[in-house]
Each structure stands twice: as C-alpha cells, then as structure tokens.
C-alpha positions in Angstrom: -3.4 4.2 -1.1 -3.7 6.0 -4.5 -0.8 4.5 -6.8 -0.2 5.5 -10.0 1.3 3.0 -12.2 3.3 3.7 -15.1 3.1 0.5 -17.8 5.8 -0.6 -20.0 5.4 0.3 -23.7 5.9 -2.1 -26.4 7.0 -5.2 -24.9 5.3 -8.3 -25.2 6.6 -10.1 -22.2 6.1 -7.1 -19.7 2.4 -6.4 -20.7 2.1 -9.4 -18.3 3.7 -8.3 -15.8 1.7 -5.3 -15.9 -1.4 -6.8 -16.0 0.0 -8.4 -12.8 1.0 -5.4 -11.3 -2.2 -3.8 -11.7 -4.2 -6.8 -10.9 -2.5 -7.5 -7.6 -2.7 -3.9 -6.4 -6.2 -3.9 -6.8 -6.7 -7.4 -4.9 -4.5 -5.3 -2.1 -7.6 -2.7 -1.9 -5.9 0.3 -3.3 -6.6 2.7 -5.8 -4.6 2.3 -9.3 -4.8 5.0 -12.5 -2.8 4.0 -15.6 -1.2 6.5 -17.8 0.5 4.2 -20.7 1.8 7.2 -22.6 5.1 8.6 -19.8 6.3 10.5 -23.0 3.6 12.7 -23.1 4.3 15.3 -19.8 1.4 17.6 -20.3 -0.7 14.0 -19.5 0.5 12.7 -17.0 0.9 16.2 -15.0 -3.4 16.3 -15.5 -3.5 12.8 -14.3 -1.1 13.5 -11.1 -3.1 16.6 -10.7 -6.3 14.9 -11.0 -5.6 11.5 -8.9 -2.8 13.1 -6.6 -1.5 9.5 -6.1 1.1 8.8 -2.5 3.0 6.5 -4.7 4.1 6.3 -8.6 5.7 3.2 -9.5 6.9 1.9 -12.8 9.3 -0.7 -13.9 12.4 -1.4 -16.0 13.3 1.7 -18.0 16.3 2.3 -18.5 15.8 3.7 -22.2 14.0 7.0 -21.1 13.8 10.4 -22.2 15.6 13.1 -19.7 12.0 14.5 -19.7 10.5 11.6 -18.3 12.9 11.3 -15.6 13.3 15.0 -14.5 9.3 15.0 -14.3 9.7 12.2 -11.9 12.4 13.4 -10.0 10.2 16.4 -9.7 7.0 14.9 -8.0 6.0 15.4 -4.4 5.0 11.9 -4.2 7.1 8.9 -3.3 8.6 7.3 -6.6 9.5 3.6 -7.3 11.2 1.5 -9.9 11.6 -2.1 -10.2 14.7 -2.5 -12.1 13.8 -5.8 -13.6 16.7 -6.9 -16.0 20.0 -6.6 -13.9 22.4 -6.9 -14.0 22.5 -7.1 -17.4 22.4 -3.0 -17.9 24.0 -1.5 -15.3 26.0 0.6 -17.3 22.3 2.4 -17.7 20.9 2.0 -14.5 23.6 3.5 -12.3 22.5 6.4 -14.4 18.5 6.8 -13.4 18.6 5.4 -10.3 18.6 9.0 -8.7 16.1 10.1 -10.1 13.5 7.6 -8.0 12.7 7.8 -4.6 13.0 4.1 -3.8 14.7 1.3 -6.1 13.7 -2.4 -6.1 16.0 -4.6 -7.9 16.0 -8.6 -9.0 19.1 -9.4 -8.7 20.8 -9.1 -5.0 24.7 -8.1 -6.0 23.3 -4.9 -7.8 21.7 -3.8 -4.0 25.7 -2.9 -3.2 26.5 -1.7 -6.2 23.6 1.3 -6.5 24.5 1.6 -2.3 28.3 2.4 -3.5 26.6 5.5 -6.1 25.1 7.0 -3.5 21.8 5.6 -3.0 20.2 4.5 0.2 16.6 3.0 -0.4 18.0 0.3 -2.1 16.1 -3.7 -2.1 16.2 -6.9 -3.2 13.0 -8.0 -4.8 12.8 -10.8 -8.0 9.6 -11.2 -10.3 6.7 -12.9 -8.8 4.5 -15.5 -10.7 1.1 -15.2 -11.6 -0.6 -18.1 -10.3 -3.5 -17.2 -13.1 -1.2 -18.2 -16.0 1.4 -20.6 -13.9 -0.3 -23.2 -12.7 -1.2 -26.8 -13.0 -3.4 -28.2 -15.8 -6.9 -28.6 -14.1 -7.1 -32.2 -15.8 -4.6 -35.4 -16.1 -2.1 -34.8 -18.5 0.3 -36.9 -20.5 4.0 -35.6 -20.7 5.4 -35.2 -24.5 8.8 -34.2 -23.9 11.4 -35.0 -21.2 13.2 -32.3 -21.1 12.0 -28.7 -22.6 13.8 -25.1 -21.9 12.0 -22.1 -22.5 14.2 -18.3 -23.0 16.6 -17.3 -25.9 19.6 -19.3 -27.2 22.4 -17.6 -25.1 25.6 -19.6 -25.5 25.6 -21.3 -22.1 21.8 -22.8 -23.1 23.2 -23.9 -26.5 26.2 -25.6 -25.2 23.9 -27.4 -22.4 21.2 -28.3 -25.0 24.2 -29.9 -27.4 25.7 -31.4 -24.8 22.3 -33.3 -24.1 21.8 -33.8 -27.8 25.0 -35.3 -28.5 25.5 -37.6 -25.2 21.3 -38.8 -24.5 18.4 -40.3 -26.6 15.8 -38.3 -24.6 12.6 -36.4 -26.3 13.8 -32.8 -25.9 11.9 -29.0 -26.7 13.9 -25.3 -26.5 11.1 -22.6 -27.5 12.5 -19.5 -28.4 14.1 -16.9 -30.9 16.6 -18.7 -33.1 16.9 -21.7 -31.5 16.5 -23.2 -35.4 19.6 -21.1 -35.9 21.8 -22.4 -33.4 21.0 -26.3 -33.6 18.9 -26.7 -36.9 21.4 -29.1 -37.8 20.0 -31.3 -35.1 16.4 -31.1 -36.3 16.8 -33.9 -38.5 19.0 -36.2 -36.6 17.6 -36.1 -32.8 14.4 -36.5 -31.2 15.0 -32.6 -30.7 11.7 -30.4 -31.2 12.0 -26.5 -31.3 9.6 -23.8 -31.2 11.5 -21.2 -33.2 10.0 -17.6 -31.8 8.7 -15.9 -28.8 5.5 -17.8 -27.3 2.8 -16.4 -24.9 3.0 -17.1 -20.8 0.1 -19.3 -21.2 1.9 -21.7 -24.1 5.0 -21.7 -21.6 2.7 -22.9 -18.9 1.6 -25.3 -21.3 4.7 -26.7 -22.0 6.0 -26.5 -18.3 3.0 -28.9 -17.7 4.1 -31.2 -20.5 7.6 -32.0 -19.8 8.9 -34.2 -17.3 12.1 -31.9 -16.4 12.6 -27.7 -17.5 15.7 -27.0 -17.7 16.4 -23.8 -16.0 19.5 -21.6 -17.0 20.6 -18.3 -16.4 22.0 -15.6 -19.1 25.7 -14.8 -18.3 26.6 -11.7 -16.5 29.6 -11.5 -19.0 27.5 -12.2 -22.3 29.0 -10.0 -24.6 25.7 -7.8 -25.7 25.0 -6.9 -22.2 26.2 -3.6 -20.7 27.9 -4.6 -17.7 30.8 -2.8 -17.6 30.6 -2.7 -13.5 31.3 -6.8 -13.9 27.9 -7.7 -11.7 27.8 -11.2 -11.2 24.0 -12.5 -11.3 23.8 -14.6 -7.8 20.0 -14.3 -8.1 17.2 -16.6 -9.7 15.4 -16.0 -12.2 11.3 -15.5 -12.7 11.3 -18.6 -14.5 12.4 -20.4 -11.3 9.2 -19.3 -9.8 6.6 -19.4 -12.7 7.9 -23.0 -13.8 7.2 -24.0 -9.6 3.9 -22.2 -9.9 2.8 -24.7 -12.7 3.9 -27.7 -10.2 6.7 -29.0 -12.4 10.0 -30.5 -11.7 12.7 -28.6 -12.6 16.7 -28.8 -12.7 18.5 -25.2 -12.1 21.8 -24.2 -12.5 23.4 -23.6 -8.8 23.1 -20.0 -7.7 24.0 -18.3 -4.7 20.7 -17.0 -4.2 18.6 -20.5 -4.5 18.2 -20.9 -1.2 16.9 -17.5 -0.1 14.0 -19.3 -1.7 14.2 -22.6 -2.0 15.3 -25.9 -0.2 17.6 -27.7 -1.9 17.0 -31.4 -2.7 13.2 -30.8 -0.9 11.7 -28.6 -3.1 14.0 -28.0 -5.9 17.2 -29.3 -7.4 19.9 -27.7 -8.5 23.2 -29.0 -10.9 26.8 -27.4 -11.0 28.4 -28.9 -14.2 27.5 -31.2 -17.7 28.2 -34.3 -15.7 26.2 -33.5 -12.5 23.2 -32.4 -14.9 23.3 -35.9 -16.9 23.2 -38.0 -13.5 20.1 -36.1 -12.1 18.3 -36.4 -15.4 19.0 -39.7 -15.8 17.8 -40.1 -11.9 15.1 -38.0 -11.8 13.2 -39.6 -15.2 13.7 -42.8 -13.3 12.6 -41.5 -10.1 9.0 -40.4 -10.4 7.6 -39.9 -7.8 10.1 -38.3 -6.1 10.1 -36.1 -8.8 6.8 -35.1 -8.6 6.7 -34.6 -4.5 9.8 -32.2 -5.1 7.6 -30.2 -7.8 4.9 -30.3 -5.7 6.9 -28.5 -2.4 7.9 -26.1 -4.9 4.3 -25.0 -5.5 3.7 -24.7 -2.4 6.3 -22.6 -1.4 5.4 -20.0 -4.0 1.8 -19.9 -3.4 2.4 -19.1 -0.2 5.2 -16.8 -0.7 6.4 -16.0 -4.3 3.7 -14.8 -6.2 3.6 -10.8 -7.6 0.9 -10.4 -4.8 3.4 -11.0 -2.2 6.2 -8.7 -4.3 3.6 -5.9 -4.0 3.2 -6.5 -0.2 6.3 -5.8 0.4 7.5 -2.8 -2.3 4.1 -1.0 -0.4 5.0 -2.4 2.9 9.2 -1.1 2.6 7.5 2.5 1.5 5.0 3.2 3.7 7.5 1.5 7.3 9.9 4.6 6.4 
C-alpha cells in the first residue's frame, strides 16, 4: 500500500516514534512519503496528488489548525490518527476525532468515550517499543543504581520517590525535568542521584540497563494541568512498560486494570498497589536475583514477539484494510 505519513513537529520524544513509524512500515513492504510541513495545504495537496496514497496516517495532534483538519476530512483516502496522550486531553480530542476516518487510541477507557460522540471506528492500541533503542546491552554490565525512574516529577512519582528516600538506604536515580526542584533538598543527604532534564531514548535504555529495579508510574488522570474534563480514568499501561521489558529489565509497576491484556503477573512482570506493598517487593526482589532476572527476561520475550511498533503497525493496516 501507498501510506502517507504525517510527522509530528517539534517534539523531541515523538521524532522517535516517527522514525519508528516510518521504519516499521517500510520493513512491512509498503510505500511511505513524508510531508513534515501539514501547515502548508498547497504541499501536501501536490504530494497527495503526486503519490495518491490508500492510507494517511498521523499521530497525536490535538493542537491543529481548522485548515489542517478540514483538508483531512476532505481526502478520498482512508485517514488515521493515533491519539497517543489520553486521556490526558480529552477535552481536545472529542473535538478532532471526526474529522479522521479511523481512530486508534492508547488508553482503553477513551474507546467508549469517542463511541458515546458518535464515532464507530474506534480501537485500542498503546505505543510499541523499538527493539533498536530498547534492548539489552550487548556486553556484561554492572548495575549502578537500585532503583531509577525515568518521566517527569508528577506528584504521585514525588511522593513515591520520598517515600523511598525517607524510609530505605538504597542507591536511587529519577531522570527528568525538575526533579532537582522537587527533592533537591535530598541531594545532599541520600544516596539519591538525579538527572535534572529531558534525556534521549538511547540514555534511558542505558539507564534501564543499569538499575536493578525501574520504577514504573503512571501520571494521574486527575492531575490538575490535564484537560480531562470528561473524568477518563487511565486503566491502560504506559510505553514505558514496554520499552523498559524491551531492554530485559525488571521492573515494579503500579497495578492497572489493563496489565494483564499484556502481561502475566508475578511471571513476567510485577506489579504493587500501595507504599507498603512497593517496600516489600523491593526489598524481596534486590534479594532475590535470579528471580528477578528470569521475570525480566519473560518480559522480553513477550514484547519481541508481540509488543514492538512493528506489531502496532500490523494491526492499525490490518483493522483498515478487514473493513
């Protein structure tokens, strides 16, 4: 097939996914053009004109020009967006939904929710890893932290983080913006190491590969800079879950409804529900080596064979073209 794909603009973190996206649809044989300008509608009607791609597809954008999306709405070709940060913006994406052909969303509870505005081609689909940048160091390692979390300082990671600070002794890393802002004060106290702004996928891998346990938590649906008016509760993992298993390290999630969609619990991942449930399984799984490293490994293979942006892409092209 001839897909047009639509790149986000000016975003560190999705450049990689879109070097994904492309990437895996040209390992799936297809034909892919690029057009990273979608402001400029004189450019991307030549291209259309020119390729005369069966599918558009594009990700995200939920901060669009009404030009942009009335061009899409207008094209004789299936559309596709992968709404890739609910449910934190519902309050926007309720909004565009209608103009695409097909929606593909990360988080499951936002699948009724775009069903109860009206549309049909609605389906579940999370971020993939990229076993390119995600994967396990290709030489014996030594580990320099015990516990490390990787993402932004929202209030449920700084009370978790604190809570570890103030009641263990272990080595521990956060890596993100203003981290140094919320617990500088334990800089000087703690073993505690930050890494105070945004880093590249490959120097998360790196740390993923370095710490015993990752800490996986997810942002709030109620967080109070989100625009969630609609109240979506995020059941759904996130793509850390899957990118931190792609690397082949052990990590400790907070329970979501979703988990084992993907996942089996206690085999290949393991998953905590409160402060003092979290301290046990660290405590246990530090001890507990080897067992910690078979349950990492599962989780590898589980998303090599089933998790990775090449098996997304399957499916969005396999949902559109069974129709």
């Amino acid at each position: 097939m001839k897909i047009l794909y639509i790149p986000t603009v000016n975003n560190s973190l999705y450049h990689y996914f879109d070097h994904a996206i492309i990437d895996g649809l040209l390992q799936l044989n297809h034909q892919v053009r690029t057009c990273s300008d979608y402001t400029n509608i004189d450019a991307l009607n030549t291209l259309v004109s020119s390729f005369q791609p069966d599918i558009i597809l594009t990700m995200a954008r939920f901060n669009i020009r009404d030009a942009y999306l009335n061009w899409i709405k207008q094209q004789k070709c299936t559309t596709a967006i992968w709404l890739t940060e609910d449910p934190y913006y519902t309050d926007k994406t309720v909004k565009i939904i209608h103009y695409f052909k097909y929606i593909f969303t990360i988080e499951s509870s936002c699948v009724p929710l775009y069903k109860k505005f009206g549309h049909h081609n609605v389906y579940y689909l999370p971020l993939g890893t990229d076993p390119a940048i995600y994967s396990p160091p290709q030489t014996n390692h030594k580990y320099n932290y015990d516990i490390s979390l990787v993402g932004f300082p929202y209030p449920e990671r700084i009370k978790t983080i604190k809570f570890l600070l103030d009641h263990t002794s272990y080595s521990i890393l956060t890596a993100g913006n203003t981290w140094l802002q919320s617990l500088g004060d334990y800089k000087t106290t703690h073993n505690y190491n930050v890494i105070d702004y945004w880093i590249e996928p490959c120097t998360v891998a790196s740390i993923y590969n370095q710490s015993k346990i990752i800490l996986n938590t997810h942002r709030s649906s109620k967080f109070k800079y989100n625009r969630n008016n609609q109240g979506v509760y995020n059941q759904s993992i996130n793509n850390r879950t899957f990118d931190i298993a792609g690397c082949g390290a052990f990590q400790l999630i907070d329970k979501k409804p979703d988990l084992g969609r993907h996942f089996v619990e206690r085999d290949e991942i393991i998953a905590f529900e409160n402060f003092t449930d979290l301290l046990q399984k660290i405590d246990y799984y530090l001890i507990n080596e080897e067992e910690r490293k078979r349950i990492a490994a599962n989780a590898r293979n589980r998303v090599i064979k089933c998790e990775t942006f090449l098996h997304r892409l399957s499916s969005i092209l396999g949902i559109i073209q069974n129709q």
